[in-house]
SELO-188516 format. One record per residue (C-alpha): z, x, y; residue in three letters; residue number from 0. Coordinates in nm, 2 decimals. Each point is the difference from the previous one (the first is absolute). Layout:
! SELO-188516
site z:Z, x:X, y:Y, residu:ALA, num:NUM
...
***
This chain:
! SELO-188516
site z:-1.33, x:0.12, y:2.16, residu:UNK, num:0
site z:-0.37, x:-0.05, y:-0.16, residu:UNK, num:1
site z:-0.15, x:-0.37, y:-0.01, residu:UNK, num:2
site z:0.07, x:0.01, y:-0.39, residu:UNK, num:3
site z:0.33, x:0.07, y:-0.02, residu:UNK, num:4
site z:0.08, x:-0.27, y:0.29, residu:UNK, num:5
site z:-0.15, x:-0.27, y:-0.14, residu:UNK, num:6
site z:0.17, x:0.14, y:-0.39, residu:UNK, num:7
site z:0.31, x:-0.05, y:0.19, residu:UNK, num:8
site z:-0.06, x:-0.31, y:0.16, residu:UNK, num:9
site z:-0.04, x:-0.18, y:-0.32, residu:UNK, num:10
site z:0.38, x:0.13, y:-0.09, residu:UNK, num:11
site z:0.07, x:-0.28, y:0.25, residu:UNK, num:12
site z:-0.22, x:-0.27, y:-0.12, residu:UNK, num:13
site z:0.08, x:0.03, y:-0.34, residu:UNK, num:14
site z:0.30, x:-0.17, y:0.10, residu:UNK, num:15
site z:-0.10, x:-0.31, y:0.05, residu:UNK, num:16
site z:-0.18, x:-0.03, y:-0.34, residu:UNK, num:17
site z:0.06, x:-0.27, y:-0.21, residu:UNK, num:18
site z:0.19, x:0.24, y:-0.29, residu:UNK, num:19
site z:0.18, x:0.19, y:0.27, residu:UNK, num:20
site z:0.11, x:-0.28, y:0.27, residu:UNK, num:21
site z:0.30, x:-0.09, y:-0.21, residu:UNK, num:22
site z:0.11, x:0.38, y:-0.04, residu:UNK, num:23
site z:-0.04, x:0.05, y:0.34, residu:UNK, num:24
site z:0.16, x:-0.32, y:0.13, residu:UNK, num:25
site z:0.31, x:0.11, y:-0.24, residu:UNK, num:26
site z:0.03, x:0.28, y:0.16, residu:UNK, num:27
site z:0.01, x:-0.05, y:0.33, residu:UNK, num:28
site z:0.26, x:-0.20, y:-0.06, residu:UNK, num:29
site z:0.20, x:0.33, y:-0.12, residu:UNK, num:30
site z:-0.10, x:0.16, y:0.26, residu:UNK, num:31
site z:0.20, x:-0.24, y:0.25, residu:UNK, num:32
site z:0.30, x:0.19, y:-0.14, residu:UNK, num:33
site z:0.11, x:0.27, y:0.23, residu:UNK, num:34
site z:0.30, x:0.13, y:-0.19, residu:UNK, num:35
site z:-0.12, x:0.35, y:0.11, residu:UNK, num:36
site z:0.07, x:0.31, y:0.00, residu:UNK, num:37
site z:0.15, x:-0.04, y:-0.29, residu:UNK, num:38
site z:0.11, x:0.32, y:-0.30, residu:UNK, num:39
site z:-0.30, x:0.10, y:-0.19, residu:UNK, num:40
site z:0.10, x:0.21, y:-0.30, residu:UNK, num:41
site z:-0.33, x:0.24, y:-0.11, residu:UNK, num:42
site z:0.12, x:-0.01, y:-0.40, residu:UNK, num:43
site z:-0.14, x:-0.13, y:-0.31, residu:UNK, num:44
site z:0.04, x:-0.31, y:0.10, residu:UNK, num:45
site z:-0.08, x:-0.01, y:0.32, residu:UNK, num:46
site z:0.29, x:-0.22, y:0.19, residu:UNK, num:47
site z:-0.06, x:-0.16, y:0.33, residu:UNK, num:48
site z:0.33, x:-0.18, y:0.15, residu:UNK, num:49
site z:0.29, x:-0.18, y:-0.20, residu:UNK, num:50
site z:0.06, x:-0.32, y:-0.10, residu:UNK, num:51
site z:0.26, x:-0.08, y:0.28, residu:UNK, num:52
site z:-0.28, x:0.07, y:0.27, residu:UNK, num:53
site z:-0.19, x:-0.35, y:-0.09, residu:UNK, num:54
site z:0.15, x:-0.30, y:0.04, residu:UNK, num:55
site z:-0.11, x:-0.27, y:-0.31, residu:UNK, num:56
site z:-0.26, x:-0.18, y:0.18, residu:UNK, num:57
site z:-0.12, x:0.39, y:0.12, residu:UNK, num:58
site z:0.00, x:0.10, y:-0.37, residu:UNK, num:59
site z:-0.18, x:-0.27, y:-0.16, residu:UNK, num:60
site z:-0.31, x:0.06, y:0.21, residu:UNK, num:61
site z:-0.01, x:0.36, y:-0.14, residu:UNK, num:62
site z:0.07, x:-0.14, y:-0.37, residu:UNK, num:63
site z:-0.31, x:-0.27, y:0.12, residu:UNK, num:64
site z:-0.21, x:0.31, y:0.13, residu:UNK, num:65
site z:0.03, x:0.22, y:-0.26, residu:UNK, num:66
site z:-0.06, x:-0.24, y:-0.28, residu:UNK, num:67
site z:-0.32, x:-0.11, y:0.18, residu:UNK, num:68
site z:-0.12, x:0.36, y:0.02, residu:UNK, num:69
site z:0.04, x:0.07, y:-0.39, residu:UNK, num:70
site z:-0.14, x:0.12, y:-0.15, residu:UNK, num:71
site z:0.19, x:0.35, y:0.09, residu:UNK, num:72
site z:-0.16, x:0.31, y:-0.19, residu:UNK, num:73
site z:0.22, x:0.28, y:0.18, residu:UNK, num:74
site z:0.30, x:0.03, y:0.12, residu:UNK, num:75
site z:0.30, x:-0.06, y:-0.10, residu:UNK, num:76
site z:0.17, x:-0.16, y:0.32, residu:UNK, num:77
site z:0.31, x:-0.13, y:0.07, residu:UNK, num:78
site z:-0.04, x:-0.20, y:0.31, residu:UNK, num:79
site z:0.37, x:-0.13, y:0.14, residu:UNK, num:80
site z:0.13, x:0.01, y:-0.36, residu:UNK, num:81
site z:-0.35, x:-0.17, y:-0.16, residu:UNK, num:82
site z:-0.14, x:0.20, y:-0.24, residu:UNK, num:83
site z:-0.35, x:0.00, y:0.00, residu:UNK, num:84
site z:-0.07, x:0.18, y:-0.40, residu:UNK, num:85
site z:-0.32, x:0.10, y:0.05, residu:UNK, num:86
site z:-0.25, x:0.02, y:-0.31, residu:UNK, num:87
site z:-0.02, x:0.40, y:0.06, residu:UNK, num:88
site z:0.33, x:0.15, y:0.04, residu:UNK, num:89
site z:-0.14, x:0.24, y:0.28, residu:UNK, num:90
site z:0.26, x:0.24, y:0.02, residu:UNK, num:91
site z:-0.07, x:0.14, y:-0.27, residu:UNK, num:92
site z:-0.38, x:0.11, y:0.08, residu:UNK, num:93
site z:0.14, x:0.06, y:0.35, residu:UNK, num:94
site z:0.31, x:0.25, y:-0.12, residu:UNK, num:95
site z:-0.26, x:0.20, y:-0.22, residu:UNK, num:96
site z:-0.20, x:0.08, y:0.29, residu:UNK, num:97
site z:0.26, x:0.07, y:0.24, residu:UNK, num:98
site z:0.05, x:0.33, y:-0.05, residu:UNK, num:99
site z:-0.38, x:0.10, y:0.06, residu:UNK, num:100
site z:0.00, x:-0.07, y:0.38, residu:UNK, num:101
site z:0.09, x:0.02, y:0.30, residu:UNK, num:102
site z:-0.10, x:-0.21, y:0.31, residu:UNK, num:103
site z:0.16, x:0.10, y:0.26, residu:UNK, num:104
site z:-0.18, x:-0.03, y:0.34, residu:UNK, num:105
site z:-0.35, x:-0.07, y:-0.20, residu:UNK, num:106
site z:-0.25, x:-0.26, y:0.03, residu:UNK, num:107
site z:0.03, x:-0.19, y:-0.32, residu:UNK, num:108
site z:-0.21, x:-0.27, y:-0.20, residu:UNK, num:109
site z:0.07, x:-0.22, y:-0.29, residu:UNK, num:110
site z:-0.31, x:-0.12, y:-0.16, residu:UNK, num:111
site z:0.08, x:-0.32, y:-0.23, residu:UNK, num:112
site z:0.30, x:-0.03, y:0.18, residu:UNK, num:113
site z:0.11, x:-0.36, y:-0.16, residu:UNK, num:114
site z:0.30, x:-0.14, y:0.16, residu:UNK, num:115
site z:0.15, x:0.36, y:0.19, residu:UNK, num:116
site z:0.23, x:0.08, y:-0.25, residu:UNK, num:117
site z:-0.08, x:0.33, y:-0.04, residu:UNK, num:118
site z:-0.06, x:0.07, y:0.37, residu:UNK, num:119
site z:0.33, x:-0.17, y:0.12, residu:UNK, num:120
site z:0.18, x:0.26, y:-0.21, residu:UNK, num:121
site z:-0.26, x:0.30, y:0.16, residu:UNK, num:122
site z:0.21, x:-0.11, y:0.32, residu:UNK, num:123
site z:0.30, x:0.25, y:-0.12, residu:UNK, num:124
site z:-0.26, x:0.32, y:0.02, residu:UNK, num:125
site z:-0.08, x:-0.09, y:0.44, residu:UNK, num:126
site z:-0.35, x:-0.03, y:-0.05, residu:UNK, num:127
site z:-0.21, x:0.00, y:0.32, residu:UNK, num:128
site z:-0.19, x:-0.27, y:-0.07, residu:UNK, num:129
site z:-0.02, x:-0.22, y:-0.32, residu:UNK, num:130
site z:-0.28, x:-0.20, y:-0.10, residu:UNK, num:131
site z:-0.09, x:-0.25, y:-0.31, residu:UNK, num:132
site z:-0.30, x:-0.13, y:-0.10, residu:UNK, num:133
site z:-0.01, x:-0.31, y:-0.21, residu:UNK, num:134
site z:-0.25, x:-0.30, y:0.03, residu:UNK, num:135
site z:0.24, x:-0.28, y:-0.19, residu:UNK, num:136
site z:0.13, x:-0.23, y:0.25, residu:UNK, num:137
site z:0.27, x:-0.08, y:-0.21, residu:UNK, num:138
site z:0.13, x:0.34, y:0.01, residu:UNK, num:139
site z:-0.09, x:0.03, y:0.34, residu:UNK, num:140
site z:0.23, x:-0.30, y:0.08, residu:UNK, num:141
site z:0.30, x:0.15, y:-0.24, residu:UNK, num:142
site z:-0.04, x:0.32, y:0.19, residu:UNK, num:143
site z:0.03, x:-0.23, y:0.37, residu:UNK, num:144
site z:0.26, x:-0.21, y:-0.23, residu:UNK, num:145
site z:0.24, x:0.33, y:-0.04, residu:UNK, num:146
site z:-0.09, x:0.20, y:0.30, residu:UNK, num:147
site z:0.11, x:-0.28, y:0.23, residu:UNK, num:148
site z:0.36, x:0.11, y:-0.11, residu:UNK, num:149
site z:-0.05, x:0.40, y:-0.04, residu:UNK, num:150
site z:-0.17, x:-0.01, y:0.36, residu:UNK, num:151
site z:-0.21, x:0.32, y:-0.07, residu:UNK, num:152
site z:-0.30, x:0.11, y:0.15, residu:UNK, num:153
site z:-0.21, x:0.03, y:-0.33, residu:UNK, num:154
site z:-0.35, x:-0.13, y:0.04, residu:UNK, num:155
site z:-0.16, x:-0.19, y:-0.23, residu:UNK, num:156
site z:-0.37, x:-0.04, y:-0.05, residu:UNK, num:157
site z:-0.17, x:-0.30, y:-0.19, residu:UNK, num:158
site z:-0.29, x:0.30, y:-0.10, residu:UNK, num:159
site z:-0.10, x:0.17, y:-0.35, residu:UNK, num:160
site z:-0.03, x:0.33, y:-0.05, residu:UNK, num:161
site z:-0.40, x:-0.03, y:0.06, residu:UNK, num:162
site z:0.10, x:-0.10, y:0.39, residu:UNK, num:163
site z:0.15, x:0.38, y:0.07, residu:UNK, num:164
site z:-0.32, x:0.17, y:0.13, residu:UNK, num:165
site z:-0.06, x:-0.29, y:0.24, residu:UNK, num:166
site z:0.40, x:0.00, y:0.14, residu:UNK, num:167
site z:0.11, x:0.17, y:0.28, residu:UNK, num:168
site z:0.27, x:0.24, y:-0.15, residu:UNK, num:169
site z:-0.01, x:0.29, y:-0.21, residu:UNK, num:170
site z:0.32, x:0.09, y:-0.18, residu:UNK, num:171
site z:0.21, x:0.35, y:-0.11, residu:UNK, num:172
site z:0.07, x:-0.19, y:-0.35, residu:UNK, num:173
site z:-0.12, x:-0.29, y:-0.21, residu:UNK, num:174
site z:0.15, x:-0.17, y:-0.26, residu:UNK, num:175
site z:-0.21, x:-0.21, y:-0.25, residu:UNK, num:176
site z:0.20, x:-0.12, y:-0.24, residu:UNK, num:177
site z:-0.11, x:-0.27, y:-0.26, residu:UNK, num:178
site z:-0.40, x:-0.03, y:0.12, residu:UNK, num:179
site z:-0.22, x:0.29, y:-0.13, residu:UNK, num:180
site z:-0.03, x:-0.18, y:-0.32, residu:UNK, num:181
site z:-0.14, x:-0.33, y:0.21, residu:UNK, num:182
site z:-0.32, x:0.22, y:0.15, residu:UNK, num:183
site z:-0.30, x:-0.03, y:-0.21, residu:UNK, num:184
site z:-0.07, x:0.35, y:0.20, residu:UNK, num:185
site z:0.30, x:0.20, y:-0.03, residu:UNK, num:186
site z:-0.18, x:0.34, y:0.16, residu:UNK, num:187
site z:-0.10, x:-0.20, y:0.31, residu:UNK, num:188
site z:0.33, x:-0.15, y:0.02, residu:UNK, num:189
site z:0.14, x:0.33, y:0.02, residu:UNK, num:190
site z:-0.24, x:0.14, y:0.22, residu:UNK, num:191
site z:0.12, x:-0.29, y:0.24, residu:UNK, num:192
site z:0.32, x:0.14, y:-0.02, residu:UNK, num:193
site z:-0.07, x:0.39, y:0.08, residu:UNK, num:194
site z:-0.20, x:-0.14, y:0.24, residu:UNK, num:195
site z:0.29, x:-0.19, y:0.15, residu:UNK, num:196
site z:0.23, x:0.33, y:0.03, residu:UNK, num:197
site z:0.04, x:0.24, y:0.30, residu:UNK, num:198
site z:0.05, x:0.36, y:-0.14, residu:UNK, num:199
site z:0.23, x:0.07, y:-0.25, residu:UNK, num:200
site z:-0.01, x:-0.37, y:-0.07, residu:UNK, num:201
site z:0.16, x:-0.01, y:-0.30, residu:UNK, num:202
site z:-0.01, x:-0.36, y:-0.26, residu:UNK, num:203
site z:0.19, x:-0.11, y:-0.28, residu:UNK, num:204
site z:-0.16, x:-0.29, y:-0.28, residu:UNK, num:205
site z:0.06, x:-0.16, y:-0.31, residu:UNK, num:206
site z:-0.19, x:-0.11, y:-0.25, residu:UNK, num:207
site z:-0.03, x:-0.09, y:-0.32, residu:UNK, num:208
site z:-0.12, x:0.24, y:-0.28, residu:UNK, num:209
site z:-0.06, x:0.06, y:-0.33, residu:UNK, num:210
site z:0.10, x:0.32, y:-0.19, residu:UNK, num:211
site z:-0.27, x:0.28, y:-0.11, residu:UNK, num:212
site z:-0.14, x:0.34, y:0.15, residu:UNK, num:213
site z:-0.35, x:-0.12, y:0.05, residu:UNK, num:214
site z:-0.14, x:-0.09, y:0.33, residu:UNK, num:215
site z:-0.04, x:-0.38, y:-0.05, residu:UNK, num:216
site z:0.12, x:-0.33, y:0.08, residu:UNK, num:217
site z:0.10, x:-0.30, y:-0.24, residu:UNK, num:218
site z:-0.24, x:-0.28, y:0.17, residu:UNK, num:219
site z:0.12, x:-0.32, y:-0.08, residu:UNK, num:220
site z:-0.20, x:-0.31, y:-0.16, residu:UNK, num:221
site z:0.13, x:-0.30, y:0.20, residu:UNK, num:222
site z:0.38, x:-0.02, y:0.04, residu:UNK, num:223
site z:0.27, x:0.33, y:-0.01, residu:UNK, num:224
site z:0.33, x:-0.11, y:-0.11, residu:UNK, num:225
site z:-0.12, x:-0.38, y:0.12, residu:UNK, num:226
site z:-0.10, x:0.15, y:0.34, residu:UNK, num:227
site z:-0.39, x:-0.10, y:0.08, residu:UNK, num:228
site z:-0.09, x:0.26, y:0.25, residu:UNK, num:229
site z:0.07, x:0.36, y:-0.16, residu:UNK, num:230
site z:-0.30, x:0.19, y:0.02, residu:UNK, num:231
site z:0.10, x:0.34, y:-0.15, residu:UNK, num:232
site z:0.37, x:0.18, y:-0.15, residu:UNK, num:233
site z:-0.12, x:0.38, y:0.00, residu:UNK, num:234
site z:0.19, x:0.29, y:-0.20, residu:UNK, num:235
site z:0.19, x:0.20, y:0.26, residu:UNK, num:236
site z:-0.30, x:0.31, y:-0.02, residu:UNK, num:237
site z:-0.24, x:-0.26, y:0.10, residu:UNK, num:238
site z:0.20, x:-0.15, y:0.28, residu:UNK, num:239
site z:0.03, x:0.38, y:0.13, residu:UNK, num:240
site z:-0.39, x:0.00, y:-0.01, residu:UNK, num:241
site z:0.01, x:-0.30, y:0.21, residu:UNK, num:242
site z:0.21, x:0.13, y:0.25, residu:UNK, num:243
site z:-0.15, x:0.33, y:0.05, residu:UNK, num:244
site z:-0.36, x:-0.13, y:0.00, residu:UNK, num:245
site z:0.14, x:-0.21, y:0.32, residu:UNK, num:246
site z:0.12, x:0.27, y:0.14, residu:UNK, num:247
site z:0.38, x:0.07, y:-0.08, residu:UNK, num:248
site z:0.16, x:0.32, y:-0.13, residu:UNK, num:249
site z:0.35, x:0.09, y:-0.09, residu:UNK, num:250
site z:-0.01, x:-0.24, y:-0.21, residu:UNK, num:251
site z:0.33, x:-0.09, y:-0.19, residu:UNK, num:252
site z:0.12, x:-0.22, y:-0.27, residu:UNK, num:253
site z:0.36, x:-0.12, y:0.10, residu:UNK, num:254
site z:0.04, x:-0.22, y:-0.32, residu:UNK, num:255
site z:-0.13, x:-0.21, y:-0.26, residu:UNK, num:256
site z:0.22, x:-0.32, y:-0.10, residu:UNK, num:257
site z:-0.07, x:-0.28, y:-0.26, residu:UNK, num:258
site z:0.07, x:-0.32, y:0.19, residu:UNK, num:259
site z:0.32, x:-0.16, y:-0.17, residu:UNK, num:260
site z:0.19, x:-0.41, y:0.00, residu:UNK, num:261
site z:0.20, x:0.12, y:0.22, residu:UNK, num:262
site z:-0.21, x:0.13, y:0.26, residu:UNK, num:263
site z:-0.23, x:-0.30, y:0.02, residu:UNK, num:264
site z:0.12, x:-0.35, y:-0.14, residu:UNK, num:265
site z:0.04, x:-0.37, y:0.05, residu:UNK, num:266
site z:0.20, x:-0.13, y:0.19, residu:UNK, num:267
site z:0.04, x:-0.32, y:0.23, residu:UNK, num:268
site z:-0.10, x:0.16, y:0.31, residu:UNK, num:269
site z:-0.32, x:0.11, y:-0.19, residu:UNK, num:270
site z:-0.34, x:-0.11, y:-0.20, residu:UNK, num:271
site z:0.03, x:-0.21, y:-0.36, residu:UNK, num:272
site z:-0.09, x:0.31, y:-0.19, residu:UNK, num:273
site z:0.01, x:0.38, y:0.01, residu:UNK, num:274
site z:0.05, x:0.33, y:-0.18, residu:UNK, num:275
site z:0.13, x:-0.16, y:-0.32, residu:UNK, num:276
site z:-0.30, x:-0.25, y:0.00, residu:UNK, num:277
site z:-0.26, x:0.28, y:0.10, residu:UNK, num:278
site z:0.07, x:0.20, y:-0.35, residu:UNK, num:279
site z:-0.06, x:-0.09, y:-0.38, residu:UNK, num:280
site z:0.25, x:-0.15, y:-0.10, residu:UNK, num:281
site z:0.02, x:0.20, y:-0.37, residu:UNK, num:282
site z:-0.09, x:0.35, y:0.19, residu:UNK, num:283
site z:0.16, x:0.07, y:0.31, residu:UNK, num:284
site z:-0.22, x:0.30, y:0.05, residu:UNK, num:285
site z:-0.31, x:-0.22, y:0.09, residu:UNK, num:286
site z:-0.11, x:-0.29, y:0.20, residu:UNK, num:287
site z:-0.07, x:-0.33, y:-0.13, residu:UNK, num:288
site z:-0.38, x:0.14, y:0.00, residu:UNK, num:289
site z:0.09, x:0.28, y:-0.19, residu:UNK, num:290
site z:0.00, x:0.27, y:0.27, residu:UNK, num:291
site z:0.23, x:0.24, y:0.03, residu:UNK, num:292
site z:0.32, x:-0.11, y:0.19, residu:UNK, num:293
site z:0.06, x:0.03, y:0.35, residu:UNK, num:294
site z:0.08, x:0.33, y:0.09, residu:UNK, num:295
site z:0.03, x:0.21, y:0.38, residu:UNK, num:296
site z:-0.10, x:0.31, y:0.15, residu:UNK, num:297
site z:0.19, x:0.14, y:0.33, residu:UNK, num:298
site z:-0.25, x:0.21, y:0.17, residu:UNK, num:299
site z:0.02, x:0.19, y:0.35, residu:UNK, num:300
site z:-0.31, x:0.20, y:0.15, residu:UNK, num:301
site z:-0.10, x:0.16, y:0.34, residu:UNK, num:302
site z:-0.27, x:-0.04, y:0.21, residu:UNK, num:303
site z:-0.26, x:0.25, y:-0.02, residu:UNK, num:304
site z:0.00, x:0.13, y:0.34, residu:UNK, num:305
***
């Protein structure tokens, strides 16, 4: 392991101790005193880990106590010994779409912008060799340890962004980046990080979001998209094409393009004040409160160039 990522690493254990973080933390250590394990996970929808009769009350108040102390939850759902934990993203959804587009089996697998695991605890059904996320929230980070103490998996997660893969000590057969392009003020080097990242054949699969039209170009947002600060640039799908054959993909393929709906991505308890409804004009559905064009999603799969 280089110097760089060992001292990257390091800091996933000292961030614990931080003021923000030491009550998370301490909350969950707490849950993690619980040792009703192995217990039935159920890869679904919802992804179910134990029933209610495996707790006994004092057992299931510290996971009400733990969960609620990790919200806000953005993916998911999870129903945790009976508690429903309603995510703000109802994940299955994205995660069915993209289902039928891959298979892991016995490959080295990474999931950049991981959040929470959700997607990768359900990757568990295909036998991957290894699985890998990459986030750098430690609140996700600690809902990840928070629900893998239960599952008892051997997914790995990394407190890393996507700009920390041509310093880590892996390369992978596929990537999933899901959610992120749109946060990289350089999208090309961002994917060049990526094909970099892949043995041959690598194949990965992104979303994104985009705006309609056949010319090569790229909405680029002034201030906030849909109330989000940090979106540098919403391509048309010909432009992200460019982008991903100037960083050296081929085969490239478009799986699906969705307009994000209320039902996929909500409020609810378990989540953030606002969302979805609160991101669009309220008169026009079909743009954000600064007048963009809504929220929409491209599905895209490409190849390394070998």
């Amino acid at each position: 392991m280089n110097e760089e990522l060992e001292q990257l690493q390091k800091k996933k254990i000292e961030c614990l101790s931080w003021k923000n973080i030491k009550p998370w933390h301490e909350q969950l250590l707490k849950a993690q005193e619980i040792q009703k394990i192995p217990c039935e996970v159920k890869l679904e929808d919802w992804l179910t880990i134990g029933k209610e009769s495996d707790l006994s009350d004092k057992e299931k108040e510290i996971v009400l106590q733990t969960a609620k102390t990790l919200i806000p939850w953005r993916k998911g759902p999870f129903n945790l010994f009976g508690l429903e934990i309603d995510s703000e993203w109802q994940s299955n959804i994205k995660y069915n779409l993209i289902r039928p587009h891959f298979n892991l089996k016995d490959k080295v697998v990474a999931d950049i912008g991981c959040n929470n695991g959700y997607y990768m605890f359900r990757m568990l059904e295909d036998k991957p060799k290894k699985l890998i996320g990459f986030d750098p929230s430690p609140l996700t980070m600690l809902q990840f340890e928070f629900i893998n103490h239960f599952v008892k998996s051997d997914l790995v997660y990394e407190k890393l962004g996507v700009e920390h893969l041509e310093i880590y000590n892996h390369s992978f057969d596929f990537i999933f980046m899901l959610g992120v392009l749109y946060h990289r003020a350089d999208p090309v080097g961002t994917l060049k990080l990526l094909r970099n990242s892949l043995n041959k054949d690598g194949e990965v699969l992104i979303d994104t979001f985009m705006i309609d039209g056949e010319e090569e170009v790229a909405l680029t947002p002034n201030g906030r998209y849909s109330k989000i600060p940090n979106i540098y640039f919403v391509p048309t799908i010909p432009a992200l094409k460019n982008w991903l054959n100037r960083a050296g993909f081929c085969d490239i393929e478009v799986l699906a393009v969705t307009t994000t709906s209320s039902e996929e991505q909500r409020k609810t308890k378990w989540s953030f004040d606002q969302s979805l409804e609160d991101f669009l004009d309220p008169n026009d559905k079909t743009k954000t409160v600064e007048g963009y064009p809504a929220p929409k999603r491209v599905y895209i799969k490409a190849r390394r160039k070998n």
